[in-house]
VEXROKE-615404 format. One line per field, with one value per atom (N, C-alpha, C): x, y, z; residue in one letter; atom name; residue number from 1. Coordinates in steps of 0.001 Angstrom, whole numbers, plus 500000, padded with zeros to 6 digits. Layout:
<lolums>
east	(X  ...)
north	(Y  ...)
up	(Z  ...)
resn	(A  ...)
name	(CA  ...)
resi	(NUM  ...)
</lolums>
This chain:
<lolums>
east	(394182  392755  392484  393335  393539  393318  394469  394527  393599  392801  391492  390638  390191  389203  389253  390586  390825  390108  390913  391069  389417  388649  387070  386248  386813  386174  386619  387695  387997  387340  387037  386490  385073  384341  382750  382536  383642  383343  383549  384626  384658  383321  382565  381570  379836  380219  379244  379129  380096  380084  380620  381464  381238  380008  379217  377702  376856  377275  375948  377021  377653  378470  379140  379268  380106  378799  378734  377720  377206  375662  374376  374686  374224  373852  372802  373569  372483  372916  373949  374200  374813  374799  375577  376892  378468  379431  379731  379527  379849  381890  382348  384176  384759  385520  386348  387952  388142  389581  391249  391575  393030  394370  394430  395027  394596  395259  394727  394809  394045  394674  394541  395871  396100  396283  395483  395549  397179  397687  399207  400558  399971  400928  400667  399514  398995  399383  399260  399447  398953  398659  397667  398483  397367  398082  398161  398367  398128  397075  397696  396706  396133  394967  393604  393115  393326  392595  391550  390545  389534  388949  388072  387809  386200  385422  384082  383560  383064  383022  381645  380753  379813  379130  379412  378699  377795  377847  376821  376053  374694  373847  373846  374191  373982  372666  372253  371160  371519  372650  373655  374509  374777  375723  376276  377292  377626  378802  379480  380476  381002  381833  382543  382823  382745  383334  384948  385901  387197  387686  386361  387091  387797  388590  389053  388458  388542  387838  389302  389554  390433  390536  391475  391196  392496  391917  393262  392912  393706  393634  394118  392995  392570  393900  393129  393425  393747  394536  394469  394899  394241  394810  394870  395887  396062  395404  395124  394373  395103  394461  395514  394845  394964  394198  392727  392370  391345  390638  391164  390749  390346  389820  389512  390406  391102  391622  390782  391324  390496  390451  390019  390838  390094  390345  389313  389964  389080  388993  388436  388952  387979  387943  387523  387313  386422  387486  387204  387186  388155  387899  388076  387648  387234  387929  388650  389545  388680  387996  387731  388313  388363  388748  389731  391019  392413  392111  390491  390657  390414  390598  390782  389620  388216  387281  386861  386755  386228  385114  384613  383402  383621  382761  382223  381574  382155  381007  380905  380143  380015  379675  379647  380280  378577  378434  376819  377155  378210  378464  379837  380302  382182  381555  382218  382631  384037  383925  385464  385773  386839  386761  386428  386329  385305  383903  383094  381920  381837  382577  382271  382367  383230  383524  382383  381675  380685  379472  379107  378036  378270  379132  379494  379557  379585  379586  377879  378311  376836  375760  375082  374030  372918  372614  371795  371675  373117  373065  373626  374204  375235  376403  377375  378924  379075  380262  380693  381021  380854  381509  380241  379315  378955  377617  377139  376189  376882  375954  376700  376632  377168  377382  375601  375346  373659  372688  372662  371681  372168  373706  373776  372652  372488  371720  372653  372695  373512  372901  373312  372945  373604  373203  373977  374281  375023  375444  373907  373424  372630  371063  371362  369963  369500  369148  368540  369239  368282  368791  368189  369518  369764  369175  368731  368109  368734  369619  370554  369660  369115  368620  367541  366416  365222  365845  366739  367079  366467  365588  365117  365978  365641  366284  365310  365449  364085  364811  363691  364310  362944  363410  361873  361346  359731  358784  358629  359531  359300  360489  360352  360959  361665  362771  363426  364317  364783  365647  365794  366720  366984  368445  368686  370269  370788  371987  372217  373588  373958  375369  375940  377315  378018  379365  380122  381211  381724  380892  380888  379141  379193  377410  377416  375946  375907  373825  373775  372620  372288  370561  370207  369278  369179  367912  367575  366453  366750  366839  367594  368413  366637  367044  365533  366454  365618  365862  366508  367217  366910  367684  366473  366498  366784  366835  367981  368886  369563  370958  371670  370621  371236  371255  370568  370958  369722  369477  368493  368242  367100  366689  367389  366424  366915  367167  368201  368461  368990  368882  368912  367608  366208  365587  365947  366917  367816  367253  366172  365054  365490  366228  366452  367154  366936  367517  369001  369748  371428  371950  373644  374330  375114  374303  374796  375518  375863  377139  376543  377397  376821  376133  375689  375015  373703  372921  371264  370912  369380  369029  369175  368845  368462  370315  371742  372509  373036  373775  373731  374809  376043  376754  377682  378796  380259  379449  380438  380333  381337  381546  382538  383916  383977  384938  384274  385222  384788  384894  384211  383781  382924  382267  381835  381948  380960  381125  380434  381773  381534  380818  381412  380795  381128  379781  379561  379792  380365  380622  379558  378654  377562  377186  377630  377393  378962  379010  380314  380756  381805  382772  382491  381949  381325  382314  382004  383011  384046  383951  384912  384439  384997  384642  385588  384667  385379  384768  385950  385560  386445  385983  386329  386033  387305  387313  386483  385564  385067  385720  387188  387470  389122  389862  391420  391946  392598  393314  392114  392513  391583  392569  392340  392643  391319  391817  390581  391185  391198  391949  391475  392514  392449  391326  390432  389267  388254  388351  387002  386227  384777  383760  383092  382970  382678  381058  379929  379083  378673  379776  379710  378934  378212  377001  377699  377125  377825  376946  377372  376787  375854  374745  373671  374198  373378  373307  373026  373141  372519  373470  373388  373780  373475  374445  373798  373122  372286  371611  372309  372263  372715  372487  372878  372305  371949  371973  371831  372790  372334  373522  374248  375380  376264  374995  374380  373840  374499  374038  375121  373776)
north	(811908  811643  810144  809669  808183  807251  807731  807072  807206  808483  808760  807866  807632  806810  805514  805191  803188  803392  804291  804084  804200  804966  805241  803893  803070  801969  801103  800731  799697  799832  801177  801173  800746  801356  801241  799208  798789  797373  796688  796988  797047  797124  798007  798463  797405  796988  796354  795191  794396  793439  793700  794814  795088  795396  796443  796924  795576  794580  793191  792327  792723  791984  790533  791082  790059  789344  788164  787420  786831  787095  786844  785049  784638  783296  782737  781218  780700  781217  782393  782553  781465  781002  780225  780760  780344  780805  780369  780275  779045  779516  778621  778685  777987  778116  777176  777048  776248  775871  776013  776855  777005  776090  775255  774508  773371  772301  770295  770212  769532  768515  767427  766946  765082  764671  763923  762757  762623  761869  761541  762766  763724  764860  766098  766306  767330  767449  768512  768347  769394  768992  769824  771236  772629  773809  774239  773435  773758  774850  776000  777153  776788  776855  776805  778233  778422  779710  778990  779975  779164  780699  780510  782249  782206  783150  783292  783319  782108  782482  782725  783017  784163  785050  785775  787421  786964  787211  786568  787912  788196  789320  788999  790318  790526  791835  791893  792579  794340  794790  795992  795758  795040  794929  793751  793100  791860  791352  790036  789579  789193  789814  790089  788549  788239  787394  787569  786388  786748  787087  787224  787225  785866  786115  785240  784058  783360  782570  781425  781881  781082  780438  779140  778383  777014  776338  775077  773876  773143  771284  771435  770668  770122  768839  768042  766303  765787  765116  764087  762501  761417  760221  759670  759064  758649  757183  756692  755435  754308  753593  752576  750648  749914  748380  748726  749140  748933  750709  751418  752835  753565  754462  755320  756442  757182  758361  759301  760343  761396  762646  763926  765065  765753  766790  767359  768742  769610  770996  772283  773418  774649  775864  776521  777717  778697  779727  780660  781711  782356  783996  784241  785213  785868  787010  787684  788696  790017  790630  792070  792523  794054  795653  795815  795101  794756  794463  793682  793378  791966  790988  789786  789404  788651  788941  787475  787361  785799  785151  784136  783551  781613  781327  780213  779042  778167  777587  776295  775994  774305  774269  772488  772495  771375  772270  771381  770547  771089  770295  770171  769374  769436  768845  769283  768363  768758  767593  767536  768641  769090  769943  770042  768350  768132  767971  767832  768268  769612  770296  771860  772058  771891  771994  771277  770193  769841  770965  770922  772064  773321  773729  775319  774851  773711  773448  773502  773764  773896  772240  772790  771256  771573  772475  772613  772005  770974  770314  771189  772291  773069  772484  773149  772901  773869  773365  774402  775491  776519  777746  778695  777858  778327  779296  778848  780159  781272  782790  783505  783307  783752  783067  783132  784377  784744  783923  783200  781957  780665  780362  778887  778561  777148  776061  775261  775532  774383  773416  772477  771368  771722  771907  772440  771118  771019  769748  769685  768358  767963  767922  768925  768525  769794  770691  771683  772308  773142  773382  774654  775303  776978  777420  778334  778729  780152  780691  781686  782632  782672  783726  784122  783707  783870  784065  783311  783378  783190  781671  781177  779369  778937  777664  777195  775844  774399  773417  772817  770987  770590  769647  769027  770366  770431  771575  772295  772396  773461  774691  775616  776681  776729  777018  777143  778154  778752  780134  780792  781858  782623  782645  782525  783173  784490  784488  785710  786317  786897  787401  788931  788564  789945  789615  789974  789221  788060  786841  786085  784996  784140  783491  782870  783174  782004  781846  781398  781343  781686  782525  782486  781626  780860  779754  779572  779518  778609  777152  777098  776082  775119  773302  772385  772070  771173  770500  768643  768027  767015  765825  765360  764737  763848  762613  761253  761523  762408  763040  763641  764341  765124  766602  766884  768504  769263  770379  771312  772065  772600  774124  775545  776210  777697  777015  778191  778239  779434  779380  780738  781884  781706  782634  783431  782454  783330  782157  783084  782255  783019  783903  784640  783708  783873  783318  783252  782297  781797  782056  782296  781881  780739  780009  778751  778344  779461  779250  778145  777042  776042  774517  774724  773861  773901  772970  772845  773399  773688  774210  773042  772009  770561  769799  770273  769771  769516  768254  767550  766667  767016  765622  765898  764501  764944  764646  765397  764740  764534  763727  763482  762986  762295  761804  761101  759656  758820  759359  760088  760474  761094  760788  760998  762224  762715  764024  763544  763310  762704  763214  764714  765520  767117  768153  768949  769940  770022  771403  772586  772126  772925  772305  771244  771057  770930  770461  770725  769606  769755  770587  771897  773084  773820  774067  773933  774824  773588  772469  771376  770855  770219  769597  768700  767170  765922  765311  765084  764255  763452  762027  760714  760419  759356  758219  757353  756618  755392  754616  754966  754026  754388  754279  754243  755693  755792  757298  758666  759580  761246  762121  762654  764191  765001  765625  767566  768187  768613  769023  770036  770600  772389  772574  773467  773474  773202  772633  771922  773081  772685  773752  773237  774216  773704  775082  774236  775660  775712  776730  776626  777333  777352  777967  778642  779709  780605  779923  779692  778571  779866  778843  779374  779075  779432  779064  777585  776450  775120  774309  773575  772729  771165  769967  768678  768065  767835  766969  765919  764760  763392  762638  761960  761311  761794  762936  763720  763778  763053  762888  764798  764254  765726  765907  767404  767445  768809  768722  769666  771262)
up	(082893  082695  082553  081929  081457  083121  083653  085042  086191  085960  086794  085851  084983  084151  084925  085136  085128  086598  087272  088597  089032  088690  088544  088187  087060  086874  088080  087936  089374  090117  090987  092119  091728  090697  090160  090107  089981  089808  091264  091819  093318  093819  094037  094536  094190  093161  092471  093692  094175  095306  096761  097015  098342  098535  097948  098162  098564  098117  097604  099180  099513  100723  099790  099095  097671  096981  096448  095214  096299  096047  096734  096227  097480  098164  097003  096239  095261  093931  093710  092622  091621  090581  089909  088785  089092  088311  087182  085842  085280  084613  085066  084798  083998  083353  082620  083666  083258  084653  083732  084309  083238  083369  084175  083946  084709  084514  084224  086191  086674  088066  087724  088207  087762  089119  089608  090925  091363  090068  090133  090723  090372  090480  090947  091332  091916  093251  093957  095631  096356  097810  098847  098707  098430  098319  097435  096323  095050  094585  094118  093548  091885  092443  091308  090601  089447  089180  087939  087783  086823  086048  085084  084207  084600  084664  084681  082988  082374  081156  080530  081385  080898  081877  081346  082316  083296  084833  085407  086054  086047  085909  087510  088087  089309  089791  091405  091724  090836  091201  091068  089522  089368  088008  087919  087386  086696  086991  087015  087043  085488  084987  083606  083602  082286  081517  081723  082556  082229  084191  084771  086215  086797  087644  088108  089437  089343  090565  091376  092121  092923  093349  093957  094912  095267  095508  095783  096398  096235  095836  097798  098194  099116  100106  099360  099667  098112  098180  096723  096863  096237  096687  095493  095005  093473  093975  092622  092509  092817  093682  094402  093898  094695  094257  094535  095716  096541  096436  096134  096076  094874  094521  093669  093793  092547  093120  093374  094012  094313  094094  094269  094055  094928  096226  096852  096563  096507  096369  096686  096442  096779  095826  096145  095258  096140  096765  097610  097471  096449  096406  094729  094595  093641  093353  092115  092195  090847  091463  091010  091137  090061  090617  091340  091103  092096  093029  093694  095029  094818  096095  096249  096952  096717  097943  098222  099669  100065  099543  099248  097869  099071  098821  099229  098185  097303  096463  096692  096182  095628  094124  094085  092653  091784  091061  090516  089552  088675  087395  086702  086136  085941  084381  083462  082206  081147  080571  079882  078861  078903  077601  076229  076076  074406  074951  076058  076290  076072  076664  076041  075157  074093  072713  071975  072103  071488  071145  072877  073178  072131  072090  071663  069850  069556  068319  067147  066131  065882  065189  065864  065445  064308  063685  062548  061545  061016  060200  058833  059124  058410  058524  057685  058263  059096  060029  060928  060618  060855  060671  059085  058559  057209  057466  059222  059470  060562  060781  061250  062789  063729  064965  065613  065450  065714  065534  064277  063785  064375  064921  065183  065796  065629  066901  067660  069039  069601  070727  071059  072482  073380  074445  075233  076019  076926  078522  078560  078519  079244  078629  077133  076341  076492  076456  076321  074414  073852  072791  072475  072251  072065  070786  070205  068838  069153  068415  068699  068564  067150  066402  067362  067044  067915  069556  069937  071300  072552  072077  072691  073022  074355  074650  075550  074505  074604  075195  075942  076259  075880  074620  074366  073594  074042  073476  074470  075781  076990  077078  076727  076586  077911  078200  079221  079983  078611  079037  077525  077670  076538  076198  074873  074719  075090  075167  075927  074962  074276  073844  074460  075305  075738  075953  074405  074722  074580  074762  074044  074355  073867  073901  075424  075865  076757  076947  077627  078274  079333  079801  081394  080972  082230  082336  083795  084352  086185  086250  086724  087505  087738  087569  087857  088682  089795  090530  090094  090251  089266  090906  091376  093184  092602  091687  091917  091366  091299  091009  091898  092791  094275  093724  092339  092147  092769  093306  093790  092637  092906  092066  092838  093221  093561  094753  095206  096664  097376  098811  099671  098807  098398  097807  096253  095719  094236  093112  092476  091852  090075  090664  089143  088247  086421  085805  085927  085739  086104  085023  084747  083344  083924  082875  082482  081882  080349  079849  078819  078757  078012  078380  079730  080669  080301  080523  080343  081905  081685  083502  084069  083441  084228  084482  083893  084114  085446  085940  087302  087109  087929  087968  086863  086387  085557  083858  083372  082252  081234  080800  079853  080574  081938  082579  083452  083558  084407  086131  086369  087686  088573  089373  090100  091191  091690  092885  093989  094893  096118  096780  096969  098255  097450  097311  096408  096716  098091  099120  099473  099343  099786  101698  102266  103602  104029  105156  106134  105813  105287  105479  104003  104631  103538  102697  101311  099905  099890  100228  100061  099159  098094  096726  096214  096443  096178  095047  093795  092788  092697  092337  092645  091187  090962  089502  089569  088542  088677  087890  087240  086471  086536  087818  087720  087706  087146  087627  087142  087755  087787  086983  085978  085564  085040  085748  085583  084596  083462  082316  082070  082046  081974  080486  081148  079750  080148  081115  081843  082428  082376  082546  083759  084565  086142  086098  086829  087402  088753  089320  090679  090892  092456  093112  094404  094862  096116  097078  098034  099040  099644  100646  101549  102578  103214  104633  105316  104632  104698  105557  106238  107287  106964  107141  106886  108188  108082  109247  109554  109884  110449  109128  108542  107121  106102  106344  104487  103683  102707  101854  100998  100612  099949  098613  097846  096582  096437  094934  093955  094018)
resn	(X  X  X  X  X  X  X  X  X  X  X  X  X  X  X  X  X  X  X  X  X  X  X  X  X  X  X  X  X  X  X  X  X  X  X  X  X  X  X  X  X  X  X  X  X  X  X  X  X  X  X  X  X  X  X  X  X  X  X  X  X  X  X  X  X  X  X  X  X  X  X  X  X  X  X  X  X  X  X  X  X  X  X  X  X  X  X  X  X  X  X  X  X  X  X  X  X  X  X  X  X  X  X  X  X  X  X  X  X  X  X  X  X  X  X  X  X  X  X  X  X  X  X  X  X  X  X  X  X  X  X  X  X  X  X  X  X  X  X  X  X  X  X  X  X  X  X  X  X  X  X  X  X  X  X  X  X  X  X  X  X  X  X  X  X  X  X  X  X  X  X  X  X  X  X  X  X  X  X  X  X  X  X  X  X  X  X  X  X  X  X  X  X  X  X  X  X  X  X  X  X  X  X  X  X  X  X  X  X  X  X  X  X  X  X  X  X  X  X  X  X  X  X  X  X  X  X  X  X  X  X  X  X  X  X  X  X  X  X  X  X  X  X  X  X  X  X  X  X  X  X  X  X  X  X  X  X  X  X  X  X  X  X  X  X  X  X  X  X  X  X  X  X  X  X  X  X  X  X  X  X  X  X  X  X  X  X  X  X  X  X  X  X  X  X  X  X  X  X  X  X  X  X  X  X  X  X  X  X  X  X  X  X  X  X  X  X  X  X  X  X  X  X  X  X  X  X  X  X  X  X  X  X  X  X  X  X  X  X  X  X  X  X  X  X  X  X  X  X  X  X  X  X  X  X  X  X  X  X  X  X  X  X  X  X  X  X  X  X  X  X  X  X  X  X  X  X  X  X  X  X  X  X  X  X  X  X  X  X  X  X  X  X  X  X  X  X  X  X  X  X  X  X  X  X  X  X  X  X  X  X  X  X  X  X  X  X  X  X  X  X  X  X  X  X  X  X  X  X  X  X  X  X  X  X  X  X  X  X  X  X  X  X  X  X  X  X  X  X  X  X  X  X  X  X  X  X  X  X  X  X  X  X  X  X  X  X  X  X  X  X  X  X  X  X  X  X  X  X  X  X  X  X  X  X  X  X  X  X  X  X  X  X  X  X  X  X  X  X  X  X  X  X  X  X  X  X  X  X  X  X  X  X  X  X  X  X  X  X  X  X  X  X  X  X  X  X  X  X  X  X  X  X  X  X  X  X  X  X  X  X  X  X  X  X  X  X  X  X  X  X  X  X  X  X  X  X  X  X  X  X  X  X  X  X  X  X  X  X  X  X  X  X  X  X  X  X  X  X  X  X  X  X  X  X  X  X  X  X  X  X  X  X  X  X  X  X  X  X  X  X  X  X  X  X  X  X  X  X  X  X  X  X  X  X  X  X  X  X  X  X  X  X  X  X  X  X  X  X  X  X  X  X  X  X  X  X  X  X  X  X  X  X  X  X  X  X  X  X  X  X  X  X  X  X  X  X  X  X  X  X  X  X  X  X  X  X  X  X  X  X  X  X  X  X  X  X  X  X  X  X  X  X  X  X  X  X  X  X  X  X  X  X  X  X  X  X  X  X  X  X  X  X  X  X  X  X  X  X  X  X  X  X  X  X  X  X  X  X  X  X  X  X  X  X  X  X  X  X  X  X  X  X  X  X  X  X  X  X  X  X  X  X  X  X  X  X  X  X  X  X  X  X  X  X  X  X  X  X  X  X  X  X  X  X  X  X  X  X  X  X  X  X  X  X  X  X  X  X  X)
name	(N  CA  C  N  CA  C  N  CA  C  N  CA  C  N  CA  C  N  CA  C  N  CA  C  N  CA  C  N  CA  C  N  CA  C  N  CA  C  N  CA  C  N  CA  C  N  CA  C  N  CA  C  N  CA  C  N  CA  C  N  CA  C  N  CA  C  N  CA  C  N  CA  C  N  CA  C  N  CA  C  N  CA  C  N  CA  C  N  CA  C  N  CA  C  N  CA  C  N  CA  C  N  CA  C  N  CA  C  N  CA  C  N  CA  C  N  CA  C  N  CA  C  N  CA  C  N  CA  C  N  CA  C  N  CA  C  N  CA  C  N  CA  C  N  CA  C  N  CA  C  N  CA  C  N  CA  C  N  CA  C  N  CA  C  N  CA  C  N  CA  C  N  CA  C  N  CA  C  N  CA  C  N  CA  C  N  CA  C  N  CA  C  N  CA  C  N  CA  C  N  CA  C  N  CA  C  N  CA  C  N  CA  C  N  CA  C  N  CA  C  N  CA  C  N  CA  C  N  CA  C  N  CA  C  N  CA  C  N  CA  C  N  CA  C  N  CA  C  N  CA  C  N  CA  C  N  CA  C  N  CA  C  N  CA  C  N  CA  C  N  CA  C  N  CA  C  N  CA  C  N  CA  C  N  CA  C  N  CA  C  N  CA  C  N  CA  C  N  CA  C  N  CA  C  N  CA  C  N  CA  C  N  CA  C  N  CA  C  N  CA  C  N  CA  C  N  CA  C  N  CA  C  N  CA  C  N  CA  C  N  CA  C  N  CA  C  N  CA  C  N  CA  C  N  CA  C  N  CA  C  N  CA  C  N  CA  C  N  CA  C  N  CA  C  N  CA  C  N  CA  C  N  CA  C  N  CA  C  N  CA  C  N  CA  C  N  CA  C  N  CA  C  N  CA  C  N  CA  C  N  CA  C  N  CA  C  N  CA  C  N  CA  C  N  CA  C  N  CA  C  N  CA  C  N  CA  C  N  CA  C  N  CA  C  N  CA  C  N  CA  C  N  CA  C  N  CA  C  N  CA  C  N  CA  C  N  CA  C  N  CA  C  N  CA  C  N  CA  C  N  CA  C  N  CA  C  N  CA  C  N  CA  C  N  CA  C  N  CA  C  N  CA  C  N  CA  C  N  CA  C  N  CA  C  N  CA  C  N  CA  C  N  CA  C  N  CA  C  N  CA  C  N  CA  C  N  CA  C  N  CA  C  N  CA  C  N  CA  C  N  CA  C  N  CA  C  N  CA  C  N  CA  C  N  CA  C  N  CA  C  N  CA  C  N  CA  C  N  CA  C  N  CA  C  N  CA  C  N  CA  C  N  CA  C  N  CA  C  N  CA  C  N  CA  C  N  CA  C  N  CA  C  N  CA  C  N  CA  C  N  CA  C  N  CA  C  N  CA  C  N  CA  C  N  CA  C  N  CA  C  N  CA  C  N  CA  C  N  CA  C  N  CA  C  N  CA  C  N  CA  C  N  CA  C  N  CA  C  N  CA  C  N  CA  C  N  CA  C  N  CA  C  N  CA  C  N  CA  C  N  CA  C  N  CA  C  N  CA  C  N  CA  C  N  CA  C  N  CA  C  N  CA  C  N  CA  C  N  CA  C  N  CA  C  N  CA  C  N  CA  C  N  CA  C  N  CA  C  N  CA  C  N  CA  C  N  CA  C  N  CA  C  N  CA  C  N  CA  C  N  CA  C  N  CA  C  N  CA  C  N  CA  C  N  CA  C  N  CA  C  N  CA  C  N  CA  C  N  CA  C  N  CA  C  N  CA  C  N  CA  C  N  CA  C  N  CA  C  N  CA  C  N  CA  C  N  CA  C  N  CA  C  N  CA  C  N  CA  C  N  CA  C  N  CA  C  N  CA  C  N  CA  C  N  CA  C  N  CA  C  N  CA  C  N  CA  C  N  CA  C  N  CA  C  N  CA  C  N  CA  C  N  CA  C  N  CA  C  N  CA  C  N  CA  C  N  CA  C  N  CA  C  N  CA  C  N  CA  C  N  CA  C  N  CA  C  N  CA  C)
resi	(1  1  1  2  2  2  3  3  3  4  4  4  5  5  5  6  6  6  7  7  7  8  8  8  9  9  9  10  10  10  11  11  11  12  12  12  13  13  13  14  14  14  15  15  15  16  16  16  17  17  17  18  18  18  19  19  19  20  20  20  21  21  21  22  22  22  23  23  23  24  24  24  25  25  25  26  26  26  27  27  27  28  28  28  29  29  29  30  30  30  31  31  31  32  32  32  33  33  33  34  34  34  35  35  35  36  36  36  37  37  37  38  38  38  39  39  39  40  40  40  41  41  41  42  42  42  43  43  43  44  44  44  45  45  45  46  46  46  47  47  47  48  48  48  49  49  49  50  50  50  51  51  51  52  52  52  53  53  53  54  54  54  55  55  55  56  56  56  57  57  57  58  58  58  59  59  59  60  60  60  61  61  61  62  62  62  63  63  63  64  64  64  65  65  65  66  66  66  67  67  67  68  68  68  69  69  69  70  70  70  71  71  71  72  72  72  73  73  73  74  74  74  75  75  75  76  76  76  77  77  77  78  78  78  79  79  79  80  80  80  81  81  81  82  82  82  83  83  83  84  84  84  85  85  85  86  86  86  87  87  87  88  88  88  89  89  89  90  90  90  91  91  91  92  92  92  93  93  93  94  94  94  95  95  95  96  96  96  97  97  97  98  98  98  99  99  99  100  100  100  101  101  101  102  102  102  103  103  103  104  104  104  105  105  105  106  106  106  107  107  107  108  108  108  109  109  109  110  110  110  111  111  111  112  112  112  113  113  113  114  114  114  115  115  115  116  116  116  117  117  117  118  118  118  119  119  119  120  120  120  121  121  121  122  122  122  123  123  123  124  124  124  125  125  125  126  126  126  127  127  127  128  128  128  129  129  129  130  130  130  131  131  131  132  132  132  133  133  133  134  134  134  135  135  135  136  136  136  137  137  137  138  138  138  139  139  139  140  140  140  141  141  141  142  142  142  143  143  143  144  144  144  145  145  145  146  146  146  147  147  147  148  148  148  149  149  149  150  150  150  151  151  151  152  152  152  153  153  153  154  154  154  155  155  155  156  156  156  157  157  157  158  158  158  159  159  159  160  160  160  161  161  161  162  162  162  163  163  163  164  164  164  165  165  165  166  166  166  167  167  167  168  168  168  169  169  169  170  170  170  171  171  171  172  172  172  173  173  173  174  174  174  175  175  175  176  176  176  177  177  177  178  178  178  179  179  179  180  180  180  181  181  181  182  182  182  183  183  183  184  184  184  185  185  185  186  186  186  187  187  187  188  188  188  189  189  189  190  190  190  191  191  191  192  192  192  193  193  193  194  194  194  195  195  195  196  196  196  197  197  197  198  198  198  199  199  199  200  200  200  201  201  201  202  202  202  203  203  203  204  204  204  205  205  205  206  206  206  207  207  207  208  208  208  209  209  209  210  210  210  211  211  211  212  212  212  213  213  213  214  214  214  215  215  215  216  216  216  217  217  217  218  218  218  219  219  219  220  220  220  221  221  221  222  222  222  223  223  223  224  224  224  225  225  225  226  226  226  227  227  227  228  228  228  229  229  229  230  230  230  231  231  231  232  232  232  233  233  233  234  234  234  235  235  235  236  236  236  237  237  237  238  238  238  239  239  239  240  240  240  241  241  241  242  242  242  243  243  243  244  244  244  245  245  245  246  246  246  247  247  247  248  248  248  249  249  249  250  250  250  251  251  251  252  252  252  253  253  253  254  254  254  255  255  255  256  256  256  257  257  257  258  258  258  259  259  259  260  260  260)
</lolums>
């Protein structure tokens, strides 16, 4: 009975994205990355796995907290006189329900693992740990600020999204556009609220490491994702919170620059 149960769920979660022809176009993943890439020592081929770390609400049902997101190190060029290092990357499939399924993303936002740890920390002006997880207040990446209890999330006096708890906390909010940054709002028609995890809607670009995102993999070379040092050598340190987006259908023109 036991083994008809599992085997019943697998498939029921299976089904949740074959049905949807996998995660609708515009969705946003938000991941934490399980282990470090260092410029210095990394190499092309290199397998990437990263966690889905908050439930992402789909048309049919959800992507669990704890799925896997796959992928691998591109190109890498360690930091030279005249160069920046580099790290190029992907993140292509996705592992449900014992299956392995093809995924396409680009990359909106990267930060350090004490950026996340900040965010997730509480700002009320308590000590840590002395309210119950329900009441914290936190900042999320980028300024937006969570009110657990009520479960509402502000930037400023403009309400923006809601808290969300399943498993563990996160936020839905939609995604702003934020154009001298290169980030978009919705895209491919997916206007629904996002989990963000511990990102603001308005977050864009690195944080908490000297680097830059060259090219965001949303144009051609599609799902390619280049982040570049502005200050000498690159490590991606396992912990790091990435919110990737399932690419559209978008094409670069002649001069359009790469946006997240």
């Amino acid at each position: 009975m036991k083994s008809m149960l599992l085997l019943l769920s697998v498939f029921a979660l299976s089904a949740v994205l074959v049905g949807q022809k996998n995660v609708p176009a515009g969705t946003i993943i938000p991941v934490t990355l399980n282990s470090s890439l260092d410029a210095k020592s990394c190499k092309p081929g290199q397998r990437i796995v990263a966690q889905v770390a908050q439930d992402v609400p789909l048309q049919n049902g959800k992507l669990k907290t704890g799925t896997r997101v796959v992928g691998e190190v591109l190109e890498v060029t360690p930091a030279g006189h005249s160069q920046p290092a580099t790290i190029a990357l992907r993140f292509d499939k996705i592992e449900i329900g014992g299956q392995t399924l093809p995924l396409s993303t680009d990359l909106r936002t990267l930060a350090s693992p004490l950026e996340v740890e900040q965010a997730q920390a509480e700002s009320s002006g308590f000590e840590r740990g002395s309210e119950p997880p329900w009441s914290q207040t936190t900042t999320q990446i980028g300024g937006d600020v969570v009110y657990r209890e009520p479960g509402d999330v502000y930037y400023g006096s403009k309400m923006v999204g809601r808290s969300v708890y399943a498993g563990s906390w996160g936020v839905l909010s939609r995604v702003e556009a934020v154009p001298e940054a290169g980030c978009r709002g919705s895209v491919a028609g997916n206007d629904s609220p996002q989990a963000l995890w511990v990102f603001s809607h308005n977050a864009c670009g690195v944080y908490g490491y000297d680097a830059v995102i060259t090219h965001a993999g949303r144009t051609n070379p599609k799902g390619k994702i280049v982040v570049a040092s502005t200050g000498g050598d690159l490590k991606i340190r396992s912990g790091s919170g990435l919110l990737l987006r399932v690419n559209g259908g978008e094409q670069r023109s002649a001069g359009e620059s790469a946006s997240n």
